[in-house]
C-alpha positions, 0 to 999 in steps of 0.5 A: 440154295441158289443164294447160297451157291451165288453167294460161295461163287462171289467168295471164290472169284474175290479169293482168287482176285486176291490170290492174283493181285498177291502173286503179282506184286509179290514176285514182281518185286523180286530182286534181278532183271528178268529181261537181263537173264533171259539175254544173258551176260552179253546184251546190248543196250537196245536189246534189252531195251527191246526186250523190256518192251515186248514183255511190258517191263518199260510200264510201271508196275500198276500198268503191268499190274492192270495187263496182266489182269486183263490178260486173265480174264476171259474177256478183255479189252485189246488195243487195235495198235499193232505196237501196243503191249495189249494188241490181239495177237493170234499166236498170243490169245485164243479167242473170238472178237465180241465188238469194237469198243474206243481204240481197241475190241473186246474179245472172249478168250482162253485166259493168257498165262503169259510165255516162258522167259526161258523157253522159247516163248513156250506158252505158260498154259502149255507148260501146266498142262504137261505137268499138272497131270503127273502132279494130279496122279502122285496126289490122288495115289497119296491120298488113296494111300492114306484112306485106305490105310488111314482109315483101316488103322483108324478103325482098327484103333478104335476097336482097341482102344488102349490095348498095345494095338492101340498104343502102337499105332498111335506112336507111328502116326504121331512118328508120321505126322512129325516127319518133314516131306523132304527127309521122308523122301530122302530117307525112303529114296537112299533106303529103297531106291539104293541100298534094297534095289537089289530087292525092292526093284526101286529107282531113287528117281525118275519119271512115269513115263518115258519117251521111246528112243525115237520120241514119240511113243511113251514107255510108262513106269509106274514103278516110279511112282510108288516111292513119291506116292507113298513119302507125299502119303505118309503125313495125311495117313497119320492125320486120317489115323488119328481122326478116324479113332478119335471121330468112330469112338465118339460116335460110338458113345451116340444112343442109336450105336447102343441101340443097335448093338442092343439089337445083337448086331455085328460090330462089322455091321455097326461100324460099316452101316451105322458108324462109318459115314457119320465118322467121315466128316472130319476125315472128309476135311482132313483129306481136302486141305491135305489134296490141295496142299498136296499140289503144292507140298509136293514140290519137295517129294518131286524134286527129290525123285525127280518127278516131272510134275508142277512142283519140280516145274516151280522149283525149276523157274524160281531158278531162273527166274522164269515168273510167268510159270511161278505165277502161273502154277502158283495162281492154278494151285490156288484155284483147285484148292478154291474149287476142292473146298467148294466140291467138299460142301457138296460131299458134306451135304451128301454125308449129312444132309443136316449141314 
């Protein structure tokens, strides 16, 4: 069990080394000066000059690739020169000095996401952490969405196999699945948000919450989030659908379900006591890629409706240029889908204590 663990917690700190080392050198050799568009068309010489220095762009592109790593670490090494791009600045780092060590310290701190080029040097972590929860609340409502329907429909499905129930739901799922994100939102945003206001009570975009005239107290609406919860739910609905049949009637033809029905046992109870769980573990898959996935499909749904969530924040710096909070949102996708697919295995083992 121990070897195990160890073993999945090396895998994952090489995927995201390897994630780290692709977004570097993937958004680093994008075309345009960083340091130009954050001055402007009307910068000097020495400006962007000092201007490179102080966010390293004067390094080669090995040295910016060696600080920026030792930027995330949780502990690095930091030059004891005040002019050096590595010196422990405090309004920089959080964090504790550990020793002295050659011309510099070793200190344990909070992994350094770098600042906005755009944003008055507003912390990349800053950024995230205003953002990612309203990503992570239209994600869990999608996937809510999606199994509570998906496996009902599924369920529903297999109990009448190839009746026109059947038939009908697998053509809608199969409609799901086809339809793109972006023109789902579209479509559902002008249909419901426009055309049925008057009904449906629906905004084509906006936010959860509001802030009050005075900026400080939140005005919530989750009314708002039932258009982008429901477009970014529609696809994994229609793959639980489908999974869920297809899983259930193969479970179905398994001895002890005969058994059990020979027993007189209800179908509810067959489905629910003896069925159900054991049909969950390709459901299970599904709905981990699709919640990851989720954090980063959902740019389109978010932009669409205007949702302020990490998707549209992408969408936004790629705009600008802005690649601290690109590499930054991009790096913390992928470590929550590392850590969604290690939190499955445990849900397996849970579900089958034979895998």
């Amino acid at each position: 069990m121990l070897k195990n663990f160890v073993q999945k917690t090396a895998y994952a700190l090489l995927t995201v080394f390897g994630v780290v080392t692709v977004i570097f050198f993937l958004f680093n050799v994008l075309p345009g000066d960083p340091a130009q568009m954050m001055l402007g068309q009307n910068e000097t010489q020495e400006q962007l000059q000092q201007q490179k220095e102080k966010y390293g762009f004067d390094k080669s592109i090995g040295q910016q690739y060696l600080y920026y790593i030792n930027d995330l670490l949780p502990i690095s090494w930091h030059s004891s020169n005040v002019k050096d791009f590595t010196y422990f600045e405090e309004n920089k780092y959080n964090g504790t000095q550990l020793f002295s060590l050659a011309a510099g310290s070793v200190y344990i701190k909070t992994p350094y996401l770098r600042t906005s080029f755009q944003r008055q040097d507003q912390k990349v972590l800053d950024i995230i952490k205003q953002t990612l929860p309203n990503t992570a609340i239209l994600a869990v409502s999608s996937i809510a969405i999606a199994l509570i329907i998906g496996i009902f429909l599924g369920i529903i499905s297999a109990l009448q196999k190839d009746t026109w129930i059947d038939k009908s739901i697998q053509v809608l799922s199969t409609l799901g699945m086809s339809l793109p994100s972006f023109f789902s939102a579209i479509l559902a945003a002008w249909l419901f948000g426009y055309v049925l206001k008057e009904y449906t009570g629906l905004n084509m975009t906006g936010n959860l919450y509001e802030l009050d005239d005075f900026g400080e107290e939140k005005i919530f609406h989750f009314k708002n989030l039932i258009l982008p919860a429901f477009v970014l739910g529609i696809r994994p609905l229609a793959v639980v659908v489908q999974l869920m049949r297809s899983s259930l009637l193969e479970v179905f033809q398994q001895d002890y379900i005969r058994t059990a029905r020979a027993k007189g046992l209800s179908a509810y109870s067959v489905i629910i006591n003896h069925s159900l769980k054991n049909a969950l573990n390709p459901v299970v898959t599904a709905i981990s890629g699709w919640f990851a996935s989720m954090l980063a499909g959902a740019v389109f749904v978010e932009y669409i409706f205007g949702w302020n969530g990490i998707g549209k924040e992408i969408v936004d710096a790629l705009n600008t240029l802005d690649l601290p909070i690109i590499m930054g949102a991009v790096l913390t996708i992928a470590i929550i889908f590392i850590i969604i697919n290690i939190l499955v295995d445990i849900i397996y083992k849970l579900l089958d204590p034979r895998i």
